[in-house]
N, C-alpha and C positions, 0 to 999 in steps of 0.2 A: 868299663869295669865288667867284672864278669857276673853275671847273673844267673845263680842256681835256684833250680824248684824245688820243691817238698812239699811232701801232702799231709795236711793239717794246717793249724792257727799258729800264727804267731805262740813262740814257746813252747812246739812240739819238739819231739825227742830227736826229729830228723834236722828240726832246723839248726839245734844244738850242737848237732853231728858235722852239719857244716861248718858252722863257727870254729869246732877244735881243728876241721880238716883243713881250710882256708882261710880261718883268720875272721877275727870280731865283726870285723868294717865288712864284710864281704856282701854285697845285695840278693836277698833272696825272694821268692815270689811263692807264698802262700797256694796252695791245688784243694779243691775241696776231696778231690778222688785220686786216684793213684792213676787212672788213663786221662785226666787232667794234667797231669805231673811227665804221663809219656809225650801228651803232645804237646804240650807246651815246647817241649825241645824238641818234636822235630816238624811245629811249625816256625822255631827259631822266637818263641815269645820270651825263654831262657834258652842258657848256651848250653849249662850242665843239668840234671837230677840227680837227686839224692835219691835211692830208692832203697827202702830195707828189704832185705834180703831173707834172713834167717834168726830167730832170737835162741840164745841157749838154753831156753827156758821153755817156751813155746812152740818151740819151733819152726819152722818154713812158711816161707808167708807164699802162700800160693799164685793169690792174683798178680802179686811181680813177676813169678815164674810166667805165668799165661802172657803177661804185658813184653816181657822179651820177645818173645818167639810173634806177638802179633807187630810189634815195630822193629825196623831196620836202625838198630842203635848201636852204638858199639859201649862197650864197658872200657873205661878209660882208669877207673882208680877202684879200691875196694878200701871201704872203712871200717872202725871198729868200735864202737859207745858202750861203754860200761854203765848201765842204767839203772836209775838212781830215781824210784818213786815214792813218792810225798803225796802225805795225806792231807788236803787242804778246805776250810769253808769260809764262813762269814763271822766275821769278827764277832766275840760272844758265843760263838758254839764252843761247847765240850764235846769232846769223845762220844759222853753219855748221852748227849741228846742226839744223836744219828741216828735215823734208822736205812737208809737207803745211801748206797755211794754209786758213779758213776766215772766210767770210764771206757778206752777201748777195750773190748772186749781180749785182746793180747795182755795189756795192762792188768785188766782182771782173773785173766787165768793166774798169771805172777805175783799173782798178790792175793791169793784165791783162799791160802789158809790164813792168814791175816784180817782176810775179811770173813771168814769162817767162823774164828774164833770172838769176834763181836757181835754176832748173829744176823750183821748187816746184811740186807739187797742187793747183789749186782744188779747193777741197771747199767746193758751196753750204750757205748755212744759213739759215733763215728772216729774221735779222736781224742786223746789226753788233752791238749790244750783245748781241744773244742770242748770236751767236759766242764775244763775250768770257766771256758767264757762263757757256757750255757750257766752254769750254778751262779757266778757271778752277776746276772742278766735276771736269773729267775729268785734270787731270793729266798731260796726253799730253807724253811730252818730246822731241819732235822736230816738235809742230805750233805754229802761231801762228795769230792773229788779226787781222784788220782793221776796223778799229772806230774813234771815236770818242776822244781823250785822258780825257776826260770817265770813257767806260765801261771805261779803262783802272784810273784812280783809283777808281772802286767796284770794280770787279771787283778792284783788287791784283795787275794784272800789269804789268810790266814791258815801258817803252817802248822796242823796238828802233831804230826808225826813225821819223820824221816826215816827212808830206807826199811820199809815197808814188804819189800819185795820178799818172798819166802823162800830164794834163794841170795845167799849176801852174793855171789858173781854170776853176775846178770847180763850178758851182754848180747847187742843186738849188733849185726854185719850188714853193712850196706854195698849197694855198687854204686858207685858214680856212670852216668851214662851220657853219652853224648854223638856227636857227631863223625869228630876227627879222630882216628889213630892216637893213641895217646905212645910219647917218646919211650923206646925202649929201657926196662929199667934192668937189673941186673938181678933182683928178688923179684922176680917175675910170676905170674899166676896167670892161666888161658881158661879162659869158660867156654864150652861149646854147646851145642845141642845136636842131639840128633835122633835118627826112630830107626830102629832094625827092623829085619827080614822077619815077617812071621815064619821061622822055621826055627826046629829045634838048638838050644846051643847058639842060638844068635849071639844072645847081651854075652856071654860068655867070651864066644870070640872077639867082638871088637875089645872086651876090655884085654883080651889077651894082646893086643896092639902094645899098648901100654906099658904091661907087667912083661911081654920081653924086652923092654927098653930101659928096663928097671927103672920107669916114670912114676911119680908118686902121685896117687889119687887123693883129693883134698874132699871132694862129696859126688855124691852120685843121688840124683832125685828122678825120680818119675810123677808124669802129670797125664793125664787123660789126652790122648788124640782127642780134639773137637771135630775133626772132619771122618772121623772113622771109629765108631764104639768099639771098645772093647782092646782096640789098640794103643800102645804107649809112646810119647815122645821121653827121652832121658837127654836130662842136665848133670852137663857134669863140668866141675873144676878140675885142673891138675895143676902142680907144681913146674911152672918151666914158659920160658916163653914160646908162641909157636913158630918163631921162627930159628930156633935152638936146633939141631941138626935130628937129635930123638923127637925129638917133639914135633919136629916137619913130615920122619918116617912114618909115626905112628900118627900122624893125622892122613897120609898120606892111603896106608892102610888099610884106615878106621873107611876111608871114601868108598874102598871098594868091596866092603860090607856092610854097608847100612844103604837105606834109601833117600834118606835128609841129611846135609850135615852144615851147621851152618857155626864159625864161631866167632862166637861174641866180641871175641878181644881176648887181650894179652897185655896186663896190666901189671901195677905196682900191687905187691900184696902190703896187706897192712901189718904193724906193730901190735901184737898182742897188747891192751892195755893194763896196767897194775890194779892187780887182784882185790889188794886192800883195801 
């Protein structure tokens, strides 16, 4: 059976992620950290990670981007969770009695005027579920949580509110990351990374690779070189897989304008999920 990781508790939003992607039964393994979640697969301890990627709300989750580029992984699938926060405590609390909530700190930006508007505390926590099983554990009767329904029902606390979120389309993208090659699909997406020529007009040209190929750009990110201040490595999606005749030229291209190029994979993109 196959075995995917995910970082957080039991009834985090990732492990949720799995379930719709793979199916109820599917075996997953708990990561306290997200380079817990990298190696777990690539010392084979899981086969797959679930990694999130970007929220539409929050935006870019960084240390994913950093965790690519430090492990030799390939991206095999890309997901897509429509997220769905609940406000949850210990049986007998009202609203009224709150004064502190906790959760991830992503969690809490998304729900930032909601908790704004009851004068409550964010208090960060490593995880949503970790939130709930911490409050569950500690008893506090004036704090709540923000988490998951899911991590509501394990943990045994009590749903205050639903859909909390201060945007109602919420949603958070993940990659699936793994070992092997993932089979060609036909709705194809290729992530690559790479880091230009400090010289003028660089990023400009390689993306010109692309836009003569009339290839469509999906995101383009920049992260900090760690081995060299002040210089950038860029991540980027596009539409198409790389073994697609366009999408062979302009990587082909792209090679012999940049100094890095490495890519990720060429994968299944996902289904936008319903809005409502």
């Amino acid at each position: 059976m196959t075995r995917i990781a995910f970082q957080g508790e039991p009834g985090a939003f990732s492990q949720e992620t799995i379930f719709q992607t793979f199916g109820a039964d599917t075996a997953t393994l708990p990561c306290h950290a997200f380079a817990d979640l990298f190696r777990a697969v690539a010392d084979g301890s899981a086969d797959l990670g679930m990694v999130p990627i970007e929220n539409s709300t929050a935006g870019s989750i960084n240390q994913s981007y950093d965790l690519l580029l430090d492990y030799d992984l390939k991206i095999t699938r890309e997901a897509i969770l429509r997220v769905r926060h609940a406000l949850m405590a210990h049986a007998g609390i009202a609203e009224s009695d709150l004064k502190r909530v906790y959760s991830h700190p992503a969690a809490l930006a998304q729900c930032e005027k909601f908790i704004a508007a009851h004068g409550w505390e964010p208090v960060a926590a490593y995880d949503t579920a970790g939130a709930a099983k911490q409050l569950a554990a500690a008893r506090e009767p004036h704090a709540a949580a923000i988490a998951s329904e899911t991590a509501a029902h394990i943990y045994k606390l009590n749903i205050l509110a639903r859909d909390i979120q201060d945007l109602a389309n919420n949603f958070t993208r993940f990659f699936v990351i793994g070992k092997p090659e993932p089979p060609r699909a036909a709705n194809a997406k290729t992530s690559i990374i790479f880091a230009t020529r400090h010289i003028p007009g660089a990023l400009h040209q390689c993306l010109g690779e692309f836009a003569a190929r009339g290839i469509n750009l999906a995101k383009l990110e920049s992260r900090p070189d760690r081995k060299h201040p002040w210089h950038y490595i860029f991540y980027l999606d596009f539409e198409g897989h790389r073994d697609d005749a366009p999408c062979r030229d302009a990587l082909a291209g792209l090679r012999d304008k940049t100094d890095f190029l490495r890519v990720l994979g060429s994968y299944p993109a996902a289904t936008m999920p319903e809005e409502n």
